[in-house]
C-alpha positions as CSV (number, residue, x, y, z in Angstrom):
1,X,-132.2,30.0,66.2
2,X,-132.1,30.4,69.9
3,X,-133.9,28.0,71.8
4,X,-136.5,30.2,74.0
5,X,-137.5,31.5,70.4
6,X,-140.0,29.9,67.5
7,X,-141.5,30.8,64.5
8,X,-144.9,32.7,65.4
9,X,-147.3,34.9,65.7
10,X,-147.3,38.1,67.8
11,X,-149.9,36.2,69.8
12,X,-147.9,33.3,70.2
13,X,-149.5,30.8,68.3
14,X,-146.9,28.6,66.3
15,X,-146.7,30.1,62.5
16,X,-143.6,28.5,60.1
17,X,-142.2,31.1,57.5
18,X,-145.1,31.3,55.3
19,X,-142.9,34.0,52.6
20,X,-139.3,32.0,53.0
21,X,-140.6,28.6,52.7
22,X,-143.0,28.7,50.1
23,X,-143.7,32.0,47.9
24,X,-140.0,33.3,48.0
25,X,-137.9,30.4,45.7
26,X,-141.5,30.1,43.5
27,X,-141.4,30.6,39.8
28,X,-143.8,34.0,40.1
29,X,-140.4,35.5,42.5
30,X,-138.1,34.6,40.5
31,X,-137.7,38.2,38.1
32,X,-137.4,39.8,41.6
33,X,-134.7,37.4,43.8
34,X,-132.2,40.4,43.6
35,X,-134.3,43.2,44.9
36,X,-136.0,40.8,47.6
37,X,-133.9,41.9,51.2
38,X,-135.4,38.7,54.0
39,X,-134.9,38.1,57.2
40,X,-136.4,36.0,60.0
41,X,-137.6,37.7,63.1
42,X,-138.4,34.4,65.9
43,X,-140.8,35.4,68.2
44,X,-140.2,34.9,72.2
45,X,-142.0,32.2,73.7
46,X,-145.8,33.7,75.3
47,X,-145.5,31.0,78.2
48,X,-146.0,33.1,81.3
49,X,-146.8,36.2,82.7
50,X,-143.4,37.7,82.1
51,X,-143.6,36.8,78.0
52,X,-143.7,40.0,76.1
53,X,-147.7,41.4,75.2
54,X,-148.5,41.2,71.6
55,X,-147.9,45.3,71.7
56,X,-144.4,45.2,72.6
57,X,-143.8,41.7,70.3
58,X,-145.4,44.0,67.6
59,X,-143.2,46.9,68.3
60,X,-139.9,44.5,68.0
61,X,-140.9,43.6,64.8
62,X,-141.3,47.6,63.8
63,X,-138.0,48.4,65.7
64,X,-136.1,45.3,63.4
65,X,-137.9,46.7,60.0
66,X,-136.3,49.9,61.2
67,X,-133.4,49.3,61.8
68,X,-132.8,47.2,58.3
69,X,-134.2,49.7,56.5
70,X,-131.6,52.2,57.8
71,X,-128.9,49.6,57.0
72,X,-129.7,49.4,53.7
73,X,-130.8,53.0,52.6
74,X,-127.3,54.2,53.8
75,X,-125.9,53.9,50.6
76,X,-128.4,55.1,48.6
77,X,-128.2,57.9,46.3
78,X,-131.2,60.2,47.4
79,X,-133.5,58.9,50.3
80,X,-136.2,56.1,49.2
81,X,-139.6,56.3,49.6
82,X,-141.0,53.5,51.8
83,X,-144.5,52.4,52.7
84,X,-145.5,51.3,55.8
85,X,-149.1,49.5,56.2
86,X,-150.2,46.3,57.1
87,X,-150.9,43.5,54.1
88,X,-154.3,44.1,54.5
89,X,-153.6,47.9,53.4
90,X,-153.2,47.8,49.8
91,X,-152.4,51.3,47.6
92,X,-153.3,52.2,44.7
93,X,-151.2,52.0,41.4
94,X,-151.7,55.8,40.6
95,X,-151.1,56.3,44.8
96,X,-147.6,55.1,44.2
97,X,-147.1,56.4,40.9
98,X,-147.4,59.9,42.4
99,X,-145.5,59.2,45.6
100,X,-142.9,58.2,43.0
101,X,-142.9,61.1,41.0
102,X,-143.7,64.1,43.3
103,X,-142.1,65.7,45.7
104,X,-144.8,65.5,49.3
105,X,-143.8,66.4,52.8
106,X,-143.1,63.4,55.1
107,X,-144.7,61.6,56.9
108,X,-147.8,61.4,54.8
109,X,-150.8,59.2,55.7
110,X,-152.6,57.3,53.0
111,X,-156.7,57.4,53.4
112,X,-157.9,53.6,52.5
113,X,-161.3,53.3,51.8
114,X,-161.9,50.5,54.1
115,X,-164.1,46.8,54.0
116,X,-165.0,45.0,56.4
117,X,-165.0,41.0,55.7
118,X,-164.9,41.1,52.0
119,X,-165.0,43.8,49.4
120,X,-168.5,44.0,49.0
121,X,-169.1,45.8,52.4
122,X,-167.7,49.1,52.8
123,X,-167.5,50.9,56.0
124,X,-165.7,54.4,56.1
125,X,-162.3,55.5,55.2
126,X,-158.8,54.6,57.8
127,X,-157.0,58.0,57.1
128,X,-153.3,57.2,59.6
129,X,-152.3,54.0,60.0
130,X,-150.8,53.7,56.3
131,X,-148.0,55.9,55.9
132,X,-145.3,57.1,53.0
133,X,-141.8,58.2,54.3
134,X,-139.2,59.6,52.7
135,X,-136.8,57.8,54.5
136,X,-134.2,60.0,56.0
137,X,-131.8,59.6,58.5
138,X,-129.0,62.7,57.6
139,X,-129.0,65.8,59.6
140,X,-131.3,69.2,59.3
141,X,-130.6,73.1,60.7
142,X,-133.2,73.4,62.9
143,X,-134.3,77.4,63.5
144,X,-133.8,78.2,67.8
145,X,-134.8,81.9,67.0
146,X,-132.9,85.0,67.9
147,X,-130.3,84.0,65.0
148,X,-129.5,80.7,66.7
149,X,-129.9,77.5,64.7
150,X,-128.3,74.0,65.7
151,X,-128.2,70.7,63.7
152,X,-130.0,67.8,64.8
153,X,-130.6,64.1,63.5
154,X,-133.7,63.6,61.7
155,X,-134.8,59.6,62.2
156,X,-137.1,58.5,60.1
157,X,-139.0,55.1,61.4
158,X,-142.6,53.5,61.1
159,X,-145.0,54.1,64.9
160,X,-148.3,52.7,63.6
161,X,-149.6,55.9,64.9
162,X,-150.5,59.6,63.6
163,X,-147.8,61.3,62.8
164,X,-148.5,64.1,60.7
165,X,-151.7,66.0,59.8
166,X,-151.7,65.5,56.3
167,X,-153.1,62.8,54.4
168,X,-153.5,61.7,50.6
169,X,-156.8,61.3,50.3
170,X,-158.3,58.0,48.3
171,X,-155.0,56.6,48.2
172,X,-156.1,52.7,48.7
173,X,-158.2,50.2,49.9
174,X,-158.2,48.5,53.7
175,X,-159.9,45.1,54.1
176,X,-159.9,44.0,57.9
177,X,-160.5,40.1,58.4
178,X,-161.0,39.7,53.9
179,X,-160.4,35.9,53.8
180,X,-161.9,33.4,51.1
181,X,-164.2,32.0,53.5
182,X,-166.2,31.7,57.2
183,X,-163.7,29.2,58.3
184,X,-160.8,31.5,57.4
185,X,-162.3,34.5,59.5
186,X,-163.0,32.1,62.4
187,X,-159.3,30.8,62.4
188,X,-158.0,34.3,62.7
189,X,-160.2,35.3,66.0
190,X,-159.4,32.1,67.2
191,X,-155.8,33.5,67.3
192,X,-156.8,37.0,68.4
193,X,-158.6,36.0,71.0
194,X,-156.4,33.3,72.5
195,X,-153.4,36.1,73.6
């Protein structure tokens, strides 16, 4: 560990490795400790004026995902289908059943029906910022017109943004700021509020 880095938050408040130190090695992990791929991303210090915003901490952490997740599909047979959302994006069984199954164009956004504060509260649908990717990064002809063609690199990678104008519809559920209790939702905008 480098010594201008820590474990935390993209807001810089201290955080240890919540996954690593106490869910990974438990008994309910076990069946899965050979398909589990971890590693430790240490945030820069938030200390000055110069210390990176929570944006660009946040697009670090996308750019690290990325770039493992082109490491280790490289070898794969035929390109995997990944998920990207946030933990508090949560699809459905038959969702990935079918994006398992079927062939879809990629990028594909997932519409969550979304709560607000607890299950019990619905407040719309989020319809982009839960994706499925067929994650490619091989080569494609790409069509110039008048007979000309050339062959570029297709990247695939996660923005947090739209990306495509097709969506699965009812694919999920999205619960912003779901936490057992008052104290719970207090503690976390106490941390989004203090960046």
């Amino acid at each position: 560990m480098h010594m201008s880095s820590f474990p935390g938050t993209i807001n810089g408040m201290p955080k240890g490795f919540y996954f690593n130190e106490r869910l990974r090695w438990s008994d309910r992990m076990q069946a899965f400790q050979s398909k589990i791929v971890y590693r430790a991303v240490y945030a820069p210090p938030i200390d000055s004026f110069k210390s990176p915003s929570p944006e660009a901490w946040s697009k670090r952490l996308r750019d690290e995902m990325n770039t493992l997740l082109r490491i280790r599909s490289s070898n794969t047979l035929r390109p995997p289908v990944v998920l990207f959302s946030g933990v508090d994006e949560i699809p459905a069984a038959h969702t990935v059943r079918l994006l398992r199954d079927c062939a879809f164009e990629s990028p594909l956004h997932l519409q969550m029906r979304r709560f607000l504060y607890g299950f019990q509260w619905p407040v719309g649908w989020d319809s982009w910022r839960a994706q499925a990717h067929v994650w490619d990064i091989g080569t494609q002809l790409q069509l110039l017109g008048g007979g000309e063609a050339k062959i570029v690199r297709r990247r695939t990678g996660y923005s947090h943004e739209r990306v495509s104008e097709r969506a699965l519809a009812d694919a999920g559920w999205h619960c912003s700021y779901c936490y057992k209790n008052a104290g719970d939702v207090l503690a976390k905008l106490e941390g989004t509020l203090s960046s």
